[in-house]
C-alpha positions as CSV (number, residue, x, y, z in Angstrom):
1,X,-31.8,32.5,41.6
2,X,-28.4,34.2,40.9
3,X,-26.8,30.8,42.4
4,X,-28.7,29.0,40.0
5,X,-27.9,30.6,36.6
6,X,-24.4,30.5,37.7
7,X,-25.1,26.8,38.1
8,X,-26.5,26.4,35.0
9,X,-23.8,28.7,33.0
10,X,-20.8,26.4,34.6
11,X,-22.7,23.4,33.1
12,X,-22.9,25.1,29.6
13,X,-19.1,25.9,29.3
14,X,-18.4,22.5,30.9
15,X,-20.1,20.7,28.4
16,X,-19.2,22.9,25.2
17,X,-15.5,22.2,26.7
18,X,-16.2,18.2,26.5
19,X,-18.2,18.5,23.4
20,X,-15.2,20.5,21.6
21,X,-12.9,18.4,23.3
22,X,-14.7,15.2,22.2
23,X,-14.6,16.5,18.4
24,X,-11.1,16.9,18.5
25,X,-10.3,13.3,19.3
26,X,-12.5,12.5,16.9
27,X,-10.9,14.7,13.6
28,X,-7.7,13.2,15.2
29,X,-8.4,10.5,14.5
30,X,-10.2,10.2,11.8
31,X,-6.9,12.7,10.1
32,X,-4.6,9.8,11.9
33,X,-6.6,7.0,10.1
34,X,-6.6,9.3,6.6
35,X,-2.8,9.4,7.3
36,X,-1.9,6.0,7.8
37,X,-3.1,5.1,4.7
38,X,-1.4,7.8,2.6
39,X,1.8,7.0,4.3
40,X,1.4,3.6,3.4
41,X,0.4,4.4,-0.3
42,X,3.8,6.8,-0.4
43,X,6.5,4.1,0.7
44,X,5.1,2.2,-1.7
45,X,5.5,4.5,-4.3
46,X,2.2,4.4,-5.2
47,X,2.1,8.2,-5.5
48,X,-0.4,8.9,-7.5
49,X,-3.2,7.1,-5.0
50,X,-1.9,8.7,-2.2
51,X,-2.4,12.5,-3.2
52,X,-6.1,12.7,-2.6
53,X,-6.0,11.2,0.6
54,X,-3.0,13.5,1.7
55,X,-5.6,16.1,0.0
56,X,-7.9,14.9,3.0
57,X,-5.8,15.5,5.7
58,X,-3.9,18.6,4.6
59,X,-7.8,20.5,3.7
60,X,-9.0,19.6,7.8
61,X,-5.2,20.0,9.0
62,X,-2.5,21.9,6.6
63,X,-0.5,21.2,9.9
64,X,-0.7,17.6,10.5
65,X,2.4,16.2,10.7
66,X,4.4,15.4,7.3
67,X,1.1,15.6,5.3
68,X,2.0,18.3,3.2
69,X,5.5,17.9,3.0
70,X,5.0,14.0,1.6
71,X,2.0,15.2,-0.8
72,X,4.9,17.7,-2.2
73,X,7.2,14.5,-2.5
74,X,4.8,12.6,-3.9
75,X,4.4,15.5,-6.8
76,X,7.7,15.5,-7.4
77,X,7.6,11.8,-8.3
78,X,5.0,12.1,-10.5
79,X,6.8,15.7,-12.4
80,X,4.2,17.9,-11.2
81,X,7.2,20.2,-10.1
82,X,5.1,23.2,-9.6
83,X,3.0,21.7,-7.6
84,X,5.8,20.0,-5.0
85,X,7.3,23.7,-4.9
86,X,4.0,25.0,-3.6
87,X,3.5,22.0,-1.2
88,X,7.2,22.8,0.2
89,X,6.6,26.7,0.4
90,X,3.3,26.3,2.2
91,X,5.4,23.5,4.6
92,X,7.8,26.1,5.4
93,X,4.9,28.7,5.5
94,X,3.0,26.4,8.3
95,X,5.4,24.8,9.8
96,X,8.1,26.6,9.7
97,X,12.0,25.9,7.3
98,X,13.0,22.2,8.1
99,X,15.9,20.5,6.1
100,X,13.3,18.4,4.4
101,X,11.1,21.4,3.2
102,X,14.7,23.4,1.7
103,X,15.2,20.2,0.1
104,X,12.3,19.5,-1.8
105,X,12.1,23.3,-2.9
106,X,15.7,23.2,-4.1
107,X,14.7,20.0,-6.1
108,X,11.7,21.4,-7.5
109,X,13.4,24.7,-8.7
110,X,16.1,22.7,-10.0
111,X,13.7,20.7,-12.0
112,X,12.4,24.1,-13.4
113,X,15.7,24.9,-14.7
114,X,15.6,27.5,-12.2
115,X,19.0,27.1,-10.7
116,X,20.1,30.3,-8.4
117,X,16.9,29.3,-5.7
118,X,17.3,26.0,-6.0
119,X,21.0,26.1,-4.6
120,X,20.1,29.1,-2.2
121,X,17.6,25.9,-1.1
122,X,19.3,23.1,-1.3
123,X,22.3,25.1,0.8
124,X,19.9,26.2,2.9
125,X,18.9,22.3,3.7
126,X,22.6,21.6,3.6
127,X,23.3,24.3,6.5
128,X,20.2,23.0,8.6
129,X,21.5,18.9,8.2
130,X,25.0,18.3,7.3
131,X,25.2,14.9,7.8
132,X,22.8,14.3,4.8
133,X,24.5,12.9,2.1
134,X,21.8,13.0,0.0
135,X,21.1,16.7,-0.3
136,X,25.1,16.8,-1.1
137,X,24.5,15.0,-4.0
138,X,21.6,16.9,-5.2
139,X,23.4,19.8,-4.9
140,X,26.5,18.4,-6.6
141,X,24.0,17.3,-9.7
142,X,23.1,21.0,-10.2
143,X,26.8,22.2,-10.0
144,X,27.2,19.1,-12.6
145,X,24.5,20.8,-14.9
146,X,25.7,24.0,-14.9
147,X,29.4,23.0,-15.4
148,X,30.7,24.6,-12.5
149,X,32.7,20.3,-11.9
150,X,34.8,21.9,-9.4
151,X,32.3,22.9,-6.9
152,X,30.2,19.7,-7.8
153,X,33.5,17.3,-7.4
154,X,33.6,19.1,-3.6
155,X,30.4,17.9,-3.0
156,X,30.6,14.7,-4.3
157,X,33.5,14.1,-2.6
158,X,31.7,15.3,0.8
159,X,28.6,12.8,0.1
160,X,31.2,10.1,-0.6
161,X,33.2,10.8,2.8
162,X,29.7,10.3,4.4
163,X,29.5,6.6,3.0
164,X,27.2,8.1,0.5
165,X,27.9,5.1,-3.3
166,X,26.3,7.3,-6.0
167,X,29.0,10.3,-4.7
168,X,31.6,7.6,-4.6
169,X,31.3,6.5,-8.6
170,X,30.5,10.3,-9.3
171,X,33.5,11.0,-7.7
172,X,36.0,8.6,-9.1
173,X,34.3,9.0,-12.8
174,X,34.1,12.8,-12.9
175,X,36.6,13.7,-10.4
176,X,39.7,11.2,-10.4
177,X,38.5,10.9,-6.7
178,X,38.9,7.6,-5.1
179,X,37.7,6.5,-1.4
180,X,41.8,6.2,-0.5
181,X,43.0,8.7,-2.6
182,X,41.6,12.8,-2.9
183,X,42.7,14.9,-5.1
184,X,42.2,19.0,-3.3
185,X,42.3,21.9,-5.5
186,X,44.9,24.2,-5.3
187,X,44.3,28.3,-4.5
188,X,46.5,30.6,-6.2
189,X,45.5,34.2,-4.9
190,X,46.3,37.1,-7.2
191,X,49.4,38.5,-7.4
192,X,49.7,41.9,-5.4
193,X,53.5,42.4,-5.7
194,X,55.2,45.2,-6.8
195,X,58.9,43.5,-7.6
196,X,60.0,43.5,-11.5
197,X,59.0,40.3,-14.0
198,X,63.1,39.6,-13.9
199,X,62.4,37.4,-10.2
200,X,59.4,36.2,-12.2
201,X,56.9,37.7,-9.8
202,X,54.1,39.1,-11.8
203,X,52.3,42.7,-10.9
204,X,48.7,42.9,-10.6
205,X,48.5,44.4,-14.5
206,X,50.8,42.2,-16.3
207,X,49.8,38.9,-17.8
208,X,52.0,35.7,-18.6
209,X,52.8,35.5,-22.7
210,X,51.7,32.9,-24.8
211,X,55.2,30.8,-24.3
212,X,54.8,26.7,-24.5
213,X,56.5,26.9,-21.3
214,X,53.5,29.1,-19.9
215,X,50.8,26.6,-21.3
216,X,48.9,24.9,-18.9
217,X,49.8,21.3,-19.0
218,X,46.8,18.4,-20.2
219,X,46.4,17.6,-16.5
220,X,45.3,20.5,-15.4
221,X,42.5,23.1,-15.5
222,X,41.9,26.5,-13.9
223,X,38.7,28.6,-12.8
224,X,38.4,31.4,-11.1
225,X,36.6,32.0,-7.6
226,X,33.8,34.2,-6.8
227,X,36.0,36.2,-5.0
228,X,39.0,37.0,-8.0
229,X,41.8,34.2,-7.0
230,X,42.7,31.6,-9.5
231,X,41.7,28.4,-8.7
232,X,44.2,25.2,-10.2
233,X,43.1,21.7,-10.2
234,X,45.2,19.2,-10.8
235,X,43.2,16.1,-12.5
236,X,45.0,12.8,-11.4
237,X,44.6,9.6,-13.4
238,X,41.6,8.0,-11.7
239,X,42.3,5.3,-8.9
240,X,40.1,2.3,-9.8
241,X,38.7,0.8,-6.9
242,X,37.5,-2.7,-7.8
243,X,34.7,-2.5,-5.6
244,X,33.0,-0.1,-7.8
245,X,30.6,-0.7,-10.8
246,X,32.2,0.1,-13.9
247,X,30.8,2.9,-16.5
248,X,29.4,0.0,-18.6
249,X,25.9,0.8,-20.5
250,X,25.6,-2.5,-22.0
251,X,21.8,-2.7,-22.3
252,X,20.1,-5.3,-21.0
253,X,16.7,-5.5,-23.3
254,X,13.6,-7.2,-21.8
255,X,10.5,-7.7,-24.0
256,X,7.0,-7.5,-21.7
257,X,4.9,-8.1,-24.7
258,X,4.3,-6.9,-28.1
259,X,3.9,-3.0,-26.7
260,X,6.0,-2.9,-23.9
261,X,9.7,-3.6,-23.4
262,X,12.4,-2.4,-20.8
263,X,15.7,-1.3,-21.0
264,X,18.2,-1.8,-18.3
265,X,21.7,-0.3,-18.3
266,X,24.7,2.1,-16.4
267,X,27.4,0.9,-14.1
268,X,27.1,-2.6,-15.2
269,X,23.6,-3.5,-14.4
270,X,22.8,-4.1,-18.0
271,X,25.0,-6.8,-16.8
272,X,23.5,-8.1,-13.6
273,X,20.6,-11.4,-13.8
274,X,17.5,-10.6,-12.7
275,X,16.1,-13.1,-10.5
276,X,12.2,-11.5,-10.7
277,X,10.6,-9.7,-13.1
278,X,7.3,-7.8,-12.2
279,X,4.3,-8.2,-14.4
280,X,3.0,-5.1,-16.0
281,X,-0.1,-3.8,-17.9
282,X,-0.5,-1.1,-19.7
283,X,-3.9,-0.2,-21.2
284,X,-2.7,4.0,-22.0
285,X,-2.2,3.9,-25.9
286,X,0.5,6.5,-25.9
287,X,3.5,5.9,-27.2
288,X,7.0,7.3,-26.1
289,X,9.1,6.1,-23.2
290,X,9.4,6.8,-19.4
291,X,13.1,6.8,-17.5
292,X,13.5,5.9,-14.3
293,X,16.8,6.2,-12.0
294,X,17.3,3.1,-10.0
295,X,19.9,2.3,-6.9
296,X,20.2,-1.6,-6.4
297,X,21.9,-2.6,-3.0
298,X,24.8,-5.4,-3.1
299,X,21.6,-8.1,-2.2
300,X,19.9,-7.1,-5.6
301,X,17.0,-5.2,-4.1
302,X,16.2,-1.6,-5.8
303,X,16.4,0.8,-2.7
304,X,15.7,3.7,-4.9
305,X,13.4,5.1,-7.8
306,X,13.0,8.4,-9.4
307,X,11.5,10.1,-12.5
308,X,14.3,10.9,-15.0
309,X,12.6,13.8,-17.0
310,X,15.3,14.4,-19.2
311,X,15.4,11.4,-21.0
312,X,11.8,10.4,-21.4
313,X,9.3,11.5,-23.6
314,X,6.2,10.6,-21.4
315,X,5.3,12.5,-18.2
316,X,2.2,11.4,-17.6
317,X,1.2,11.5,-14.3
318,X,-0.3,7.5,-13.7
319,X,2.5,6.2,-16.0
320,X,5.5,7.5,-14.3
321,X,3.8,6.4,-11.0
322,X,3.7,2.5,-12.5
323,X,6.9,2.9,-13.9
324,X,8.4,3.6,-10.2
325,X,6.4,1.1,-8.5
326,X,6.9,-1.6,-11.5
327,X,10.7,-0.4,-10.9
328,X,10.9,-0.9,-7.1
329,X,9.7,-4.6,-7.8
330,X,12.7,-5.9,-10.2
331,X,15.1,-8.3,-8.0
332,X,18.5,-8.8,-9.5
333,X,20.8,-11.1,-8.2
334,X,23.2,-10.4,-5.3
335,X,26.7,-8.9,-6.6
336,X,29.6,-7.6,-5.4
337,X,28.2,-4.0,-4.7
């Protein structure tokens, strides 16, 4: 008797294990199938679609593989900035800090106007994937934003050294930095000498007088470090590398239909034919305007689109999600850059 309830007990945990085992698979891949489909929804840009089904996977699985990361990035694209910093903190939280994660919660506090964590974040990403050009430049934008140009020309200059072309007009533009020329700031530390003003060594309490002499010359502009030395740069007149778009915002006006009309311009793309047009409806009836940021590659192909908040006066979720995905369809004709 005792042989045959053992018996019988093995069978139970045997088949429990294969039932269990067999309802894995089956989540799997039903989560895989969910997945697919939101990935393919998110390369599209077709963010907006692809929330609820990242919804699906992330409820069953918060761990399954970029799920909540991409439903963060998807937010973000659509300006729900609050929601892409939760989706990145609960990343981290599950998954532990990856570059990506650091990234997209720099971005979103940045977005918020909320710039001390969104450097701490973006750094962090920085520190965990050097090599990523991209997350210079982000960093470098916030710098731009809050005028400290000498620590955003560094990283500009960084991006552009990593072959990064959005750095490399950023930094010939804002920072007289070309791809054959740099221009390095120059650290002056303070003075701790104790000689007399007659060798014209200064002491730590004296200051230079007002003298025309003494004036710092046009081409030059000084801040000061977060750790008390003096910090010089010398601004060089810009090297122009013909390879490089131009700062030319010649707009380029296309008329859709009676409601709807585009505006193309920056870097000379105002100037640039477009070879295809996408056709787009619109059946919202507010009125306003949403801005996107483009990238076009030298074949005429828009590699890149993202919400520009600051200069539109619609946020609404569906429209900035057409106005990406109308914007990844343009096609200009092949140039030079």
């Amino acid at each position: 008797m005792k042989r045959s309830i053992l018996y019988c007990l093995l069978l139970l945990v045997i088949t429990i294990s294969k039932e269990n085992t067999l309802n894995a698979q089956n989540l799997d891949e039903e989560l895989g199938f969910i997945y697919v489909k939101a990935e393919y929804l998110f390369s599209t840009g077709r963010f907006e679609d692809a929330v609820p089904l990242y919804n699906q996977v992330i409820v069953k699985e918060p761990r399954y593989k970029d799920a909540l990361l991409h439903r963060g990035e998807c937010k973000f694209a659509l300006a729900a900035y609050k929601g892409a910093k939760a989706d990145a903190l609960q990343s981290i939280e599950v998954k532990g800090i990856t570059a990506d994660a650091a990234a997209l919660l720099g971005r979103s506090f940045g977005q918020m106007r909320d710039f001390d964590p969104a450097l701490s974040s973006l750094s962090a990403a920085i520190g965990l994937n050097p090599e990523n050009d991209t997350y210079l430049v982000w960093r470098a934008a916030l710098y731009e934003q809050q005028g400290s140009l000498l620590k955003a020309c560094h990283d500009y200059e960084a991006a552009m050294r990593l072959g990064n072309d959005e750095a490399m007009v950023k930094a010939r533009n804002l920072c007289g930095i070309s791809g054959n020329t740099q221009t390095h700031p120059t650290h002056v530390p303070p003075s701790t000498s104790n000689t007399s003003t007659d060798d014209g060594q200064l002491k730590d309490d004296e200051v230079l007088s007002a003298s025309n002499e003494d004036q710092p010359s046009k081409t030059s502009t000084t801040e000061v470090g977060s750790f008390g030395d003096t910090i010089v740069v010398t601004q060089v007149p810009p090297v122009i590398d013909p390879n490089l778009p131009k700062d030319d915002n010649f707009i380029n006006k296309i008329k859709i239909d009676d409601d709807v009309s585009i505006d193309i311009f920056g870097q000379e793309l105002g100037r640039r034919q477009i070879e295809e047009v996408p056709s787009i409806l619109i059946l919202s009836e507010e009125n306003g305007k949403v801005a996107v940021h483009i990238c076009v590659n030298k074949n005429g192909d828009v590699t890149k689109a993202e919400f520009d908040p600051s200069n539109s006066t619609i946020a609404k979720k569906s429209l900035v999600s057409l106005a990406i995905r109308k914007a990844k369809e343009f096609v200009f004709k092949s140039g030079k850059y």
